[in-house]
N, CA, C and O atoms as a Tinker XYZ file with bonds, in Angstrom:
   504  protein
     1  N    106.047000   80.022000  102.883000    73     2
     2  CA   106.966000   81.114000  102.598000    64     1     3
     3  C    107.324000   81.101000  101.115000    63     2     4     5
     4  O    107.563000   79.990000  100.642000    81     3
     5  N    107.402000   82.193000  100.281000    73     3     6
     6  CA   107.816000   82.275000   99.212000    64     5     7
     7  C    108.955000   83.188000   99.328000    63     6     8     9
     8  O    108.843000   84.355000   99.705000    81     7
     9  N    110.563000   82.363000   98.839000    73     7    10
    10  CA   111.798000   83.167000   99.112000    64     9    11
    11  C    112.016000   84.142000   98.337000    63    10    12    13
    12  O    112.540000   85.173000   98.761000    81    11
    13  N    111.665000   83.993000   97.108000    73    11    14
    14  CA   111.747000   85.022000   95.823000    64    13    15
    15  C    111.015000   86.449000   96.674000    63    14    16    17
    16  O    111.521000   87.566000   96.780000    81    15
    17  N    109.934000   86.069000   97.109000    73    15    18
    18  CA   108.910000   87.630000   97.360000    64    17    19
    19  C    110.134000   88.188000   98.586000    63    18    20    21
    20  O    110.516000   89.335000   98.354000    81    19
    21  N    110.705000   87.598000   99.693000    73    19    22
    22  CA   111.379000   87.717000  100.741000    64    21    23
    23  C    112.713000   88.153000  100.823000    63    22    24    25
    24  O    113.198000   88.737000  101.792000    81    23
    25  N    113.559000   87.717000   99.303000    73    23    26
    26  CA   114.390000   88.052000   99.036000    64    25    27
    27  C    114.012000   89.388000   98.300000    63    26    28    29
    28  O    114.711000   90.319000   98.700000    81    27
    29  N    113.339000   89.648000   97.589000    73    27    30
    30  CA   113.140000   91.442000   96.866000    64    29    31
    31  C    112.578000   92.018000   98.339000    63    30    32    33
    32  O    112.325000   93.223000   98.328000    81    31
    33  N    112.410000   91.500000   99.270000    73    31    34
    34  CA   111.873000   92.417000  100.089000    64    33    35
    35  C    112.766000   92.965000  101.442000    63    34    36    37
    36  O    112.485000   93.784000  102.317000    81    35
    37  N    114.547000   91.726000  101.080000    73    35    38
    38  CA   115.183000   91.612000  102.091000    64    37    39
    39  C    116.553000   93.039000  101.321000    63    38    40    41
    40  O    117.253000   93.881000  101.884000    81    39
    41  N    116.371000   92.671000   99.913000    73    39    42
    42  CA   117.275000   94.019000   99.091000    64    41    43
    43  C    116.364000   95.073000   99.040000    63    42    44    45
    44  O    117.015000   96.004000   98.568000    81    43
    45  N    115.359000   95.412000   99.232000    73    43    46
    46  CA   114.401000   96.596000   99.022000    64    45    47
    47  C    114.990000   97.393000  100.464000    63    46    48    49
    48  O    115.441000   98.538000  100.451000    81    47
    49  N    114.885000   96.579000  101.617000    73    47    50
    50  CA   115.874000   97.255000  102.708000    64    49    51
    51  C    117.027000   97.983000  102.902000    63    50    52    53
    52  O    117.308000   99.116000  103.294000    81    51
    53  N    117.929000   96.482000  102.305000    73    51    54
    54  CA   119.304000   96.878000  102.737000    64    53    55
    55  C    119.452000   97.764000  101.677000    63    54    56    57
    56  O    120.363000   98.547000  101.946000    81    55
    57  N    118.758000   98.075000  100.152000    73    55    58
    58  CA   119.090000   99.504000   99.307000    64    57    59
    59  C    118.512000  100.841000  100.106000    63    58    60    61
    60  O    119.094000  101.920000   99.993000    81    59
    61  N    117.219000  100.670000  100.992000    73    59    62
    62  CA   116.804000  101.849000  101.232000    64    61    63
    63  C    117.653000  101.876000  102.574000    63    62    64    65
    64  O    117.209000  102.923000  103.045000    81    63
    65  N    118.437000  101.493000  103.360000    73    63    66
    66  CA   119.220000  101.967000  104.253000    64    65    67
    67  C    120.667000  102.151000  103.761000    63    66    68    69
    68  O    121.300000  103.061000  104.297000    81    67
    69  N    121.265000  101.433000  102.839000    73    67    70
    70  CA   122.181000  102.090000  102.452000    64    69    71
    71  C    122.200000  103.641000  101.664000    63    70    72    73
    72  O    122.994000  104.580000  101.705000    81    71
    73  N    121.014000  103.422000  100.991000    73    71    74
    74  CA   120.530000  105.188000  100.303000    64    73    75
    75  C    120.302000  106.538000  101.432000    63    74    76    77
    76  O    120.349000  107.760000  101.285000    81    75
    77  N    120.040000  105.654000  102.583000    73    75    78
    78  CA   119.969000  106.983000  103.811000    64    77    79
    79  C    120.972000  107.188000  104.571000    63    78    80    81
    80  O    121.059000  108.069000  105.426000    81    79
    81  N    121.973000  106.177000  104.220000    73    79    82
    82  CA   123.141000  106.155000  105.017000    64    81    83
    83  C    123.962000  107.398000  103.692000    63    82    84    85
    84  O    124.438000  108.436000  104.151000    81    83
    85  N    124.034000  107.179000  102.307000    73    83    86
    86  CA   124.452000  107.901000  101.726000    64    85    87
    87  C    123.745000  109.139000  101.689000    63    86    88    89
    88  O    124.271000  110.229000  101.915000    81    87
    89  N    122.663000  108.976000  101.430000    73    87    90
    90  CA   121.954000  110.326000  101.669000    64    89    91
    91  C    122.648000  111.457000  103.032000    63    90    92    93
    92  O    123.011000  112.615000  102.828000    81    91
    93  N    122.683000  110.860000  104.160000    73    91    94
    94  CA   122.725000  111.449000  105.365000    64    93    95
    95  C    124.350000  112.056000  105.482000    63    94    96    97
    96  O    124.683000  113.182000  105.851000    81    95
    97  N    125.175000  110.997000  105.070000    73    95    98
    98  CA   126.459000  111.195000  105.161000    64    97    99
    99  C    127.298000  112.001000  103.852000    63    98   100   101
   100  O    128.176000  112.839000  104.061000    81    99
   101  N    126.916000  111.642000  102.693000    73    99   102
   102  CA   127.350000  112.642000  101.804000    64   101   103
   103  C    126.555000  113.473000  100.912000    63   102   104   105
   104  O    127.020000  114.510000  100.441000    81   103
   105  N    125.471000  113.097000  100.678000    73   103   106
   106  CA   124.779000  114.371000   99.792000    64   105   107
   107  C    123.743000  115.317000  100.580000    63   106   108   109
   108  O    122.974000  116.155000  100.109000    81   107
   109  N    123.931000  114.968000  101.805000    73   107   110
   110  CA   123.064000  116.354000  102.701000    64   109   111
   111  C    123.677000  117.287000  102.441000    63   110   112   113
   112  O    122.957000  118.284000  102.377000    81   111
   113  N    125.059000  117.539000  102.182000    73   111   114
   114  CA   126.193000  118.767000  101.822000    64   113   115
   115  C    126.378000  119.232000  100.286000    63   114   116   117
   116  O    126.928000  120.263000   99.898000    81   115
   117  N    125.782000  118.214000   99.510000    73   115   118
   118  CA   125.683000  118.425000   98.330000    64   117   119
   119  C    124.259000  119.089000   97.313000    63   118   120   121
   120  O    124.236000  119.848000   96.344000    81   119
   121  N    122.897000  118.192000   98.289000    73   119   122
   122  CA   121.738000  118.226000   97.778000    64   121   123
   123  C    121.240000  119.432000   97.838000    63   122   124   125
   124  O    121.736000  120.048000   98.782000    81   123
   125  N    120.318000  120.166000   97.121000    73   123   126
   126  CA   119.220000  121.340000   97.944000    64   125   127
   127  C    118.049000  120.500000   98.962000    63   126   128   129
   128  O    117.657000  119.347000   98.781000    81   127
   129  N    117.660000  121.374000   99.992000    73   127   130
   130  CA   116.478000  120.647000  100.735000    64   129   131
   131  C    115.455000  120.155000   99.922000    63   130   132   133
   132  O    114.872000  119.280000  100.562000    81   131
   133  N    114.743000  120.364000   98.329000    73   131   134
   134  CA   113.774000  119.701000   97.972000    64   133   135
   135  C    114.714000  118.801000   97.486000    63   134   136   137
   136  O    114.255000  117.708000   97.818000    81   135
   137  N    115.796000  118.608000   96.873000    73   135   138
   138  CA   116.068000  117.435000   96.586000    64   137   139
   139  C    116.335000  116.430000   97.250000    63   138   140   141
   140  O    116.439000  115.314000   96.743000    81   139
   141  N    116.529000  116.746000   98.841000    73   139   142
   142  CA   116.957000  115.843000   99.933000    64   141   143
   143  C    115.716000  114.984000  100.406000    63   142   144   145
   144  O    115.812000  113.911000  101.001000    81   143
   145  N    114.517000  115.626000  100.047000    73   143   146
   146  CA   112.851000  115.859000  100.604000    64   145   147
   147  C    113.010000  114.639000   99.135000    63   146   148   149
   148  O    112.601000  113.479000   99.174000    81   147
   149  N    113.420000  115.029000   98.422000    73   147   150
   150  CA   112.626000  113.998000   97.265000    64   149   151
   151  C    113.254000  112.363000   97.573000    63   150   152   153
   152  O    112.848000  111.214000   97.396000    81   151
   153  N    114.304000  112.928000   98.054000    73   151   154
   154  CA   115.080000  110.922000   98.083000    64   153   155
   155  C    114.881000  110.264000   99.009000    63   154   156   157
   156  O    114.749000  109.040000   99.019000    81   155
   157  N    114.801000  111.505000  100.526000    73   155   158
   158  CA   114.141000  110.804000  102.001000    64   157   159
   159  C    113.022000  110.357000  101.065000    63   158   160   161
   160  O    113.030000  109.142000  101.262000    81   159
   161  N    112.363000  110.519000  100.447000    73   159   162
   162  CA   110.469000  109.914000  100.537000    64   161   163
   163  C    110.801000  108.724000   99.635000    63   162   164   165
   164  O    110.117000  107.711000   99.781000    81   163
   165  N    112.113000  108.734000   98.399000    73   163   166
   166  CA   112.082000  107.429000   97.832000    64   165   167
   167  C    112.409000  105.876000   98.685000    63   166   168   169
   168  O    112.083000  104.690000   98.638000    81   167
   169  N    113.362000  106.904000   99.538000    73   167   170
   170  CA   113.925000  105.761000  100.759000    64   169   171
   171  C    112.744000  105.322000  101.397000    63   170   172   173
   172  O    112.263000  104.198000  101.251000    81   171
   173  N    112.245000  106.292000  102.162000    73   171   174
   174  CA   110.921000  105.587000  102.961000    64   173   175
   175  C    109.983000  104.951000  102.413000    63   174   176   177
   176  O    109.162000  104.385000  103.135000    81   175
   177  N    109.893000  104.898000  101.248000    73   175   178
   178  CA   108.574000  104.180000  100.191000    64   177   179
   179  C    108.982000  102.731000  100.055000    63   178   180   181
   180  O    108.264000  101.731000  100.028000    81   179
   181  N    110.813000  102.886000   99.945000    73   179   182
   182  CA   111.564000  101.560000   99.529000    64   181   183
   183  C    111.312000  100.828000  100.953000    63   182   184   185
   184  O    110.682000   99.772000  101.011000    81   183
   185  N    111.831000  101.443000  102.054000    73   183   186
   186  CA   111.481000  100.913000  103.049000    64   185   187
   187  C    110.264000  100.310000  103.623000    63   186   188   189
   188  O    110.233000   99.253000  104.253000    81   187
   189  N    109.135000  101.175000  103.314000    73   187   190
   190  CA   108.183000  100.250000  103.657000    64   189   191
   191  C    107.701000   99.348000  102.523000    63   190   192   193
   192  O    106.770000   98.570000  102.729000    81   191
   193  N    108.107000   99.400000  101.717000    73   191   194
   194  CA   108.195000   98.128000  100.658000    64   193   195
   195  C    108.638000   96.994000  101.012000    63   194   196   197
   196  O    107.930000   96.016000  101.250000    81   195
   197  N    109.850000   97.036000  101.074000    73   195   198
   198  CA   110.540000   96.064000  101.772000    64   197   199
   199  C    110.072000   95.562000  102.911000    63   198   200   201
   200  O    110.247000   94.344000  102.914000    81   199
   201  N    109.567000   95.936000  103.857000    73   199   202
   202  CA   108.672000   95.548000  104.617000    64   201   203
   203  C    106.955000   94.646000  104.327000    63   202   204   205
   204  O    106.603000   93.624000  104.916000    81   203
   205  N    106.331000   95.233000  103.515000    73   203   206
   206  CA   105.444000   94.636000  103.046000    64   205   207
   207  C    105.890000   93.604000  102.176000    63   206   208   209
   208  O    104.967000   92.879000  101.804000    81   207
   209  N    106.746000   93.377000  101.840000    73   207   210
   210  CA   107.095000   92.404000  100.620000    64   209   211
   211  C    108.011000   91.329000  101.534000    63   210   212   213
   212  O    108.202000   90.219000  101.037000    81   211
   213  N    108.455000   91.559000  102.561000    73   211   214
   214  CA   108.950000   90.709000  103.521000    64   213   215
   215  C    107.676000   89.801000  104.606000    63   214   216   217
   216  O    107.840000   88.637000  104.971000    81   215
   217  N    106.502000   90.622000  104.951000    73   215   218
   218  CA   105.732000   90.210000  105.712000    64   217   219
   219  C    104.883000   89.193000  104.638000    63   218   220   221
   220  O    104.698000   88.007000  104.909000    81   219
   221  N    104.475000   89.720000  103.589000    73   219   222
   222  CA   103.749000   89.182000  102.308000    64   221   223
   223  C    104.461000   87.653000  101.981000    63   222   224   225
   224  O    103.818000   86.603000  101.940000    81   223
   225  N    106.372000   87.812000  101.694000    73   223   226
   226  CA   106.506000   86.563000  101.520000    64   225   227
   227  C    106.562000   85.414000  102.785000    63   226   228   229
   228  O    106.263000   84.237000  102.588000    81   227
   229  N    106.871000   85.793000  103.738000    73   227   230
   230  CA   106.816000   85.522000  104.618000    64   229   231
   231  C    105.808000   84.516000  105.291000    63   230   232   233
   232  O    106.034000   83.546000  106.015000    81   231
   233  N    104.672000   85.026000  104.849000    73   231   234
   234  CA   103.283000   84.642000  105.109000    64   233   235
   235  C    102.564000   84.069000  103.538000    63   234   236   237
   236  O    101.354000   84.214000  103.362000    81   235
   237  N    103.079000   83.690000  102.907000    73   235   238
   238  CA   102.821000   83.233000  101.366000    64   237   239
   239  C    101.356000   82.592000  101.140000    63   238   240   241
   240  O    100.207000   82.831000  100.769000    81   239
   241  N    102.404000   81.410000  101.730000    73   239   242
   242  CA   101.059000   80.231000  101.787000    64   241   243
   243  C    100.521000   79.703000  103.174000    63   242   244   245
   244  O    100.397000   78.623000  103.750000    81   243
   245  N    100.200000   81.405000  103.467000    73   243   246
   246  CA    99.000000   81.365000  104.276000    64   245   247
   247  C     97.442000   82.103000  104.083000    63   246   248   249
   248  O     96.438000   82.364000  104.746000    81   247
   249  N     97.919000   82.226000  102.864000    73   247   250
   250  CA    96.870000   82.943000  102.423000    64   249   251
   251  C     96.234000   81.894000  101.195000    63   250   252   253
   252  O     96.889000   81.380000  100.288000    81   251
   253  N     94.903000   81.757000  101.429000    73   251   254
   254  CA    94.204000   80.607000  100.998000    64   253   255
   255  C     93.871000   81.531000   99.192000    63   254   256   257
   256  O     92.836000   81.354000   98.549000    81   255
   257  N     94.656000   82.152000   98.885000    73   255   258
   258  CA    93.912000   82.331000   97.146000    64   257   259
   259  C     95.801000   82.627000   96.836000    63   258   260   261
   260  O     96.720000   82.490000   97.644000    81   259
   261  N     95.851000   82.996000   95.596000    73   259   262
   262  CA    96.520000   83.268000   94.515000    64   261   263
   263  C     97.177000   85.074000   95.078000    63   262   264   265
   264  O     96.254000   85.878000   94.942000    81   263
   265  N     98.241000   85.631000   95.526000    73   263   266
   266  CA    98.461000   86.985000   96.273000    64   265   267
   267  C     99.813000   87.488000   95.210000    63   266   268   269
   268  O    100.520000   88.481000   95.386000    81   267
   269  N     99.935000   86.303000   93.885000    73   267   270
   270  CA   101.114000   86.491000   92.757000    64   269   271
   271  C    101.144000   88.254000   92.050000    63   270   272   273
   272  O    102.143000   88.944000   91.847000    81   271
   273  N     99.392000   88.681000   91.748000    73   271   274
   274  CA    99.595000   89.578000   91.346000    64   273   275
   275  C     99.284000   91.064000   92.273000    63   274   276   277
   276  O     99.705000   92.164000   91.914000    81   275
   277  N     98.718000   90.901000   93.133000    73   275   278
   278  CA    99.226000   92.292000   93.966000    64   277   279
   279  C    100.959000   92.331000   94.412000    63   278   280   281
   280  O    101.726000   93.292000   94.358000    81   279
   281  N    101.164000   91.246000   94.754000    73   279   282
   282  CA   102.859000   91.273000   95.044000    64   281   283
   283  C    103.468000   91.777000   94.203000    63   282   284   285
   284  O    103.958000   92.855000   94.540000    81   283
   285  N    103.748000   91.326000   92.784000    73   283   286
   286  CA   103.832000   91.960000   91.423000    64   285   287
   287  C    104.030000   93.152000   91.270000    63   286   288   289
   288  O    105.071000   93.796000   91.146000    81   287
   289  N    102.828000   93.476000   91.283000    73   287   290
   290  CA   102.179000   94.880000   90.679000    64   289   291
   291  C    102.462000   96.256000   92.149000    63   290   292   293
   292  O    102.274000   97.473000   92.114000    81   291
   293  N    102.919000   95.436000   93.183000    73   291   294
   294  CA   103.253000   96.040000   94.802000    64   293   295
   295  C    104.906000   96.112000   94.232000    63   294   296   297
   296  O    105.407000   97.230000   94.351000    81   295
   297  N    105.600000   95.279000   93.762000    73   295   298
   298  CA   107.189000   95.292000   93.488000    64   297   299
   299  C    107.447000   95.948000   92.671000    63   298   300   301
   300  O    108.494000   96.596000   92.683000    81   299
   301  N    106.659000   95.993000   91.778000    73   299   302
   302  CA   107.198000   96.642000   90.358000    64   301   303
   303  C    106.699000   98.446000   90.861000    63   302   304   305
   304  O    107.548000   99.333000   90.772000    81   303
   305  N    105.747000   98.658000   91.196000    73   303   306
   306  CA   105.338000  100.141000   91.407000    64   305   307
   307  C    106.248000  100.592000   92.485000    63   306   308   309
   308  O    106.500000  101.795000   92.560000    81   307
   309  N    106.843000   99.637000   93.448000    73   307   310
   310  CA   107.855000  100.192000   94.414000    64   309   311
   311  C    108.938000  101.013000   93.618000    63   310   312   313
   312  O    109.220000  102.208000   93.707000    81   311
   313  N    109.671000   99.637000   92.493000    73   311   314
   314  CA   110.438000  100.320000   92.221000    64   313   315
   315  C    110.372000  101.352000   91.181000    63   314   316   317
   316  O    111.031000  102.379000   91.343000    81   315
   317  N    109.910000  101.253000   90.506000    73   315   318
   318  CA   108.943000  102.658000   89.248000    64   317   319
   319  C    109.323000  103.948000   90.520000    63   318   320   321
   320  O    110.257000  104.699000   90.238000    81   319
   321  N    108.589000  104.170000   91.884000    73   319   322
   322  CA   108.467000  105.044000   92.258000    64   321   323
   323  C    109.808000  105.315000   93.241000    63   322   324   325
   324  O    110.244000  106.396000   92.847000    81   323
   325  N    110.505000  104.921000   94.136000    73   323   326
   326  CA   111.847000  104.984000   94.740000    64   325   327
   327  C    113.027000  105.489000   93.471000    63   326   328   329
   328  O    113.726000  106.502000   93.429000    81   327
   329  N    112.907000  104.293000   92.463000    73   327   330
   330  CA   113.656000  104.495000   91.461000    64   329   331
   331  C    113.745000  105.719000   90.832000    63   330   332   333
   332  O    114.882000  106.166000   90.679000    81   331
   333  N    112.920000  106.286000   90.480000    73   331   334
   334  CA   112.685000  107.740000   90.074000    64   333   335
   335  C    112.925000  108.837000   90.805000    63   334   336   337
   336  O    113.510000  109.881000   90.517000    81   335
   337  N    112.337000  108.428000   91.904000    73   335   338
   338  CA   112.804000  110.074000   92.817000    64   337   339
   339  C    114.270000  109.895000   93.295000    63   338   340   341
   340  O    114.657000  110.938000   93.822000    81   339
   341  N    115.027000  109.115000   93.289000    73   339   342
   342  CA   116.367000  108.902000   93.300000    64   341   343
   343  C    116.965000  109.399000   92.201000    63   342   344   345
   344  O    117.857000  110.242000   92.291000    81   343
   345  N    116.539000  108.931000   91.065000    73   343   346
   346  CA   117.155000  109.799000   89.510000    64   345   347
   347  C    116.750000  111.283000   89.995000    63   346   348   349
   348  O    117.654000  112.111000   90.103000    81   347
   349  N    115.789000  111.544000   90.208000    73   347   350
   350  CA   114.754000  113.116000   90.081000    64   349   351
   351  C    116.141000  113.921000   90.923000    63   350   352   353
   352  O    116.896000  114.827000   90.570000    81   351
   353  N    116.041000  113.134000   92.126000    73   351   354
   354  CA   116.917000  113.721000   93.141000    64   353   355
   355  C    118.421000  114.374000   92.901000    63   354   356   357
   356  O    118.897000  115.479000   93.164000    81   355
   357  N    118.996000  113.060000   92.219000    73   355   358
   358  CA   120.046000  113.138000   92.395000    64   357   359
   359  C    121.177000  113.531000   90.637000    63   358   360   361
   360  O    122.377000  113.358000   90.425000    81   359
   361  N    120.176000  114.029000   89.829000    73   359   362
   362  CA   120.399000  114.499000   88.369000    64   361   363
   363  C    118.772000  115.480000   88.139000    63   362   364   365
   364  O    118.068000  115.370000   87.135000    81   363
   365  N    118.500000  116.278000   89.175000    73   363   366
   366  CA   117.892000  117.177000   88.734000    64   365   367
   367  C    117.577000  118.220000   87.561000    63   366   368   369
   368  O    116.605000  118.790000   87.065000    81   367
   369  N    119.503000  118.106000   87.349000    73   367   370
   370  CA   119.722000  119.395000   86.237000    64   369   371
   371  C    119.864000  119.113000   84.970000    63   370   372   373
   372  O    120.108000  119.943000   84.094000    81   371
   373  N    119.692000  117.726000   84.787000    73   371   374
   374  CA   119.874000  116.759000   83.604000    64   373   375
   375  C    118.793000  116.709000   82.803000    63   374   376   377
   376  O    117.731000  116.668000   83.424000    81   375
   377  N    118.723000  116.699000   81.818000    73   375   378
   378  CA   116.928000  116.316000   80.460000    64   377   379
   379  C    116.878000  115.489000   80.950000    63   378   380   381
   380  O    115.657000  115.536000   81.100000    81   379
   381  N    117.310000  114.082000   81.709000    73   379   382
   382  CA   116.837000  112.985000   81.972000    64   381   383
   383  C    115.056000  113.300000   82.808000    63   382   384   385
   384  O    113.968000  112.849000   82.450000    81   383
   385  N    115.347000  114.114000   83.840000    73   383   386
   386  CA   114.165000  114.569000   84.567000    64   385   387
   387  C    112.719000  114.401000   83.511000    63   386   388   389
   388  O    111.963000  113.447000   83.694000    81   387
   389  N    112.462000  115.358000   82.485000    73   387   390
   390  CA   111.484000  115.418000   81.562000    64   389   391
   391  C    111.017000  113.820000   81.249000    63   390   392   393
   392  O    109.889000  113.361000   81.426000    81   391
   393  N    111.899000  113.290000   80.866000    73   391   394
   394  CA   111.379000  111.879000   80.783000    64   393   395
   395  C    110.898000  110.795000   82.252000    63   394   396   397
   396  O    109.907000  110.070000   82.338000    81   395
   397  N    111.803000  110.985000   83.096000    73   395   398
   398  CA   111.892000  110.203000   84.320000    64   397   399
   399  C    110.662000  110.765000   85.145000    63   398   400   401
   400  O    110.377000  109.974000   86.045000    81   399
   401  N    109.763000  111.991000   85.120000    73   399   402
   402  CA   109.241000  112.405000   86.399000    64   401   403
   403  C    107.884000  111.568000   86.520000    63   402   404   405
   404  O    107.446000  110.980000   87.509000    81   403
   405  N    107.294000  111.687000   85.123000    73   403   406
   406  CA   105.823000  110.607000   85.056000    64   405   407
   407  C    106.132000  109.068000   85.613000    63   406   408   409
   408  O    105.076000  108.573000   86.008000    81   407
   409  N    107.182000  108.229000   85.753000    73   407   410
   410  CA   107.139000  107.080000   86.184000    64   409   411
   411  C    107.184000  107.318000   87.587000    63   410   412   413
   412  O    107.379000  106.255000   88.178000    81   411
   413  N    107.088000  108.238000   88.310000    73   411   414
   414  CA   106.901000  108.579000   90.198000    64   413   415
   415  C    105.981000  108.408000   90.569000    63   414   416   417
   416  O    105.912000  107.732000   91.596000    81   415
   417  N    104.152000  109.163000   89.655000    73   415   418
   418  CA   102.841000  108.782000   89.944000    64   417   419
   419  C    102.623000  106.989000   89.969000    63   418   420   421
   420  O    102.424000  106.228000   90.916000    81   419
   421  N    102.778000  106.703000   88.310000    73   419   422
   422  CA   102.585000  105.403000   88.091000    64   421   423
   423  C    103.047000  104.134000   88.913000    63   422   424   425
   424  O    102.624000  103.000000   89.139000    81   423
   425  N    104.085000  104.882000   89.228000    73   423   426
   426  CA   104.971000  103.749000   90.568000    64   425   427
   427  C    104.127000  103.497000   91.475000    63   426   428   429
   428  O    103.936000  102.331000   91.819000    81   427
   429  N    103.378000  104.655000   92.110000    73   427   430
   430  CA   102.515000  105.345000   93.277000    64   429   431
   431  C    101.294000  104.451000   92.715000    63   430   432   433
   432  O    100.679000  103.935000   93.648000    81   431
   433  N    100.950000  104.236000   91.872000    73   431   434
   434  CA    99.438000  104.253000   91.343000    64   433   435
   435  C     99.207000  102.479000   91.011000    63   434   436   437
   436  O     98.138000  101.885000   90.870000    81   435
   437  N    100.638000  101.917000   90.951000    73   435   438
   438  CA   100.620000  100.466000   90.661000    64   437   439
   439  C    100.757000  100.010000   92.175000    63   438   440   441
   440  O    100.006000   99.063000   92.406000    81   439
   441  N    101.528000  100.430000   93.307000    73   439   442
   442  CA   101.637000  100.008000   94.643000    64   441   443
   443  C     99.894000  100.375000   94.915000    63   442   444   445
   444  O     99.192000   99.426000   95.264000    81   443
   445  N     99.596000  101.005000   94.837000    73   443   446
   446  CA    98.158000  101.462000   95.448000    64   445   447
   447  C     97.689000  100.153000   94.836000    63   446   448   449
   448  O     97.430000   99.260000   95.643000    81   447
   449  N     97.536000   99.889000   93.525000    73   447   450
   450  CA    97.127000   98.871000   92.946000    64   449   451
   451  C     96.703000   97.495000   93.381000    63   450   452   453
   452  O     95.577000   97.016000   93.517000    81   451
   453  N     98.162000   96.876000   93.605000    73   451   454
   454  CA    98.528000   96.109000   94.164000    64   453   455
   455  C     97.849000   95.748000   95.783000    63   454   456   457
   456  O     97.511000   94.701000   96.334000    81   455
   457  N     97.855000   97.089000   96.162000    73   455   458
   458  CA    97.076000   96.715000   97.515000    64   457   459
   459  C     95.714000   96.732000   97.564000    63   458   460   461
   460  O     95.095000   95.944000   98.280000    81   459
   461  N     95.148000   97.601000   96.834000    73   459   462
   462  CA    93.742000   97.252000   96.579000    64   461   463
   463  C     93.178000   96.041000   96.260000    63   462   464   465
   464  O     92.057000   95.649000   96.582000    81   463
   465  N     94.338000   95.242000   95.355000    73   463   466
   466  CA    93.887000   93.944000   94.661000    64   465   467
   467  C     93.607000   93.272000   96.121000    63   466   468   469
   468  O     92.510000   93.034000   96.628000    81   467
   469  N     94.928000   93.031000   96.661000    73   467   470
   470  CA    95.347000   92.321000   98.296000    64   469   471
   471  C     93.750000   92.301000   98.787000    63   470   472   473
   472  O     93.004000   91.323000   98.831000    81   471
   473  N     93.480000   93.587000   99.116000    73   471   474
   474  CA    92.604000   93.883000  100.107000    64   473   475
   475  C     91.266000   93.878000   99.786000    63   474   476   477
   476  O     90.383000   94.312000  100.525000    81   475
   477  N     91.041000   93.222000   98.306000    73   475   478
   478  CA    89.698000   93.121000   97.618000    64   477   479
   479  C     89.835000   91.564000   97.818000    63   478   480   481
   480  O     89.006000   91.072000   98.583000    81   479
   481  N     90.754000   90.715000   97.247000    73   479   482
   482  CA    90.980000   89.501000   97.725000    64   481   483
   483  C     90.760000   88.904000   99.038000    63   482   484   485
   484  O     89.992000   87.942000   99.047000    81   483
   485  N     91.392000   89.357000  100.416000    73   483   486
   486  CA    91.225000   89.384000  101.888000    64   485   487
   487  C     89.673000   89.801000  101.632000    63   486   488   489
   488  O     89.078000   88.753000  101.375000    81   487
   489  N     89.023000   90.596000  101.606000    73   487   490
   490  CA    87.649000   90.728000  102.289000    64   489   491
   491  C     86.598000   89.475000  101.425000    63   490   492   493
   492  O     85.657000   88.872000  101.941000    81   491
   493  N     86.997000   89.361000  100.286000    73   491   494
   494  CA    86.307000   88.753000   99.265000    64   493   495
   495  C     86.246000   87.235000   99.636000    63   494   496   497
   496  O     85.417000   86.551000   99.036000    81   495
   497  N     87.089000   86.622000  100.617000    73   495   498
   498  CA    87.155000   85.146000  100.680000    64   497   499
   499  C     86.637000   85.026000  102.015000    63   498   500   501
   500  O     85.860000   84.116000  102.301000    81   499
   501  N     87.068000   86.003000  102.968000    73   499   502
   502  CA    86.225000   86.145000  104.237000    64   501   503
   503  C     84.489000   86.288000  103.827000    63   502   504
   504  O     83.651000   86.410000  104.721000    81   503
């Protein structure tokens, strides 16, 4: 078990359920539907993050190679991409947007990353 990977994967949760608990309870009355559409999907991304990053540490050193940098590059693109559509969401009307919207792909594009590495690793030692 590695606690570090288990612990980002045990707050990757409890943020994406507290964000749907706020989401649900006070800014459904506040948000427009695409902006509600944009933070449900940051939540659910966080969520299954947190999940993979819980099963991942979980299972550490059971995996016979080195799994430091898809985890990584799986944590960091989580939050790049949750992180953003939460700003996007919730300061739409702000210049911040113009700057903030390109780190949503890259977030997207480093988790993909990350799992490709995983899953080039897994077939590669089998």
């Amino acid at each position: 078990m590695n606690r570090g990977v288990v612990l980002k994967g045990l707050v990757f949760i409890i943020i994406a359920i507290m964000m749907g608990a706020f989401g649900a309870h006070y800014l459904e009355t506040i948000l427009r539907p695409k902006q509600l559409n944009a933070l449900k999907t940051g939540i659910d991304y966080q969520l299954y993050a947190g999940i993979i990053m819980l099963v991942l540490g979980l299972n550490y050193n059971a995996f016979k190679f080195s799994i430091k940098l898809p985890v990584n590059l799986f944590f960091i693109g989580a939050c790049c991409f949750s992180l953003s559509l939460y700003i996007l969401s919730l300061f739409n009307k702000s210049d911040i947007v113009h700057y903030i919207w390109p780190i949503t792909p890259i977030g997207g594009l480093l988790m993909i990353l990350g799992l490709i590495i995983l899953s080039y690793k897994l077939i590669k030692k089998n």
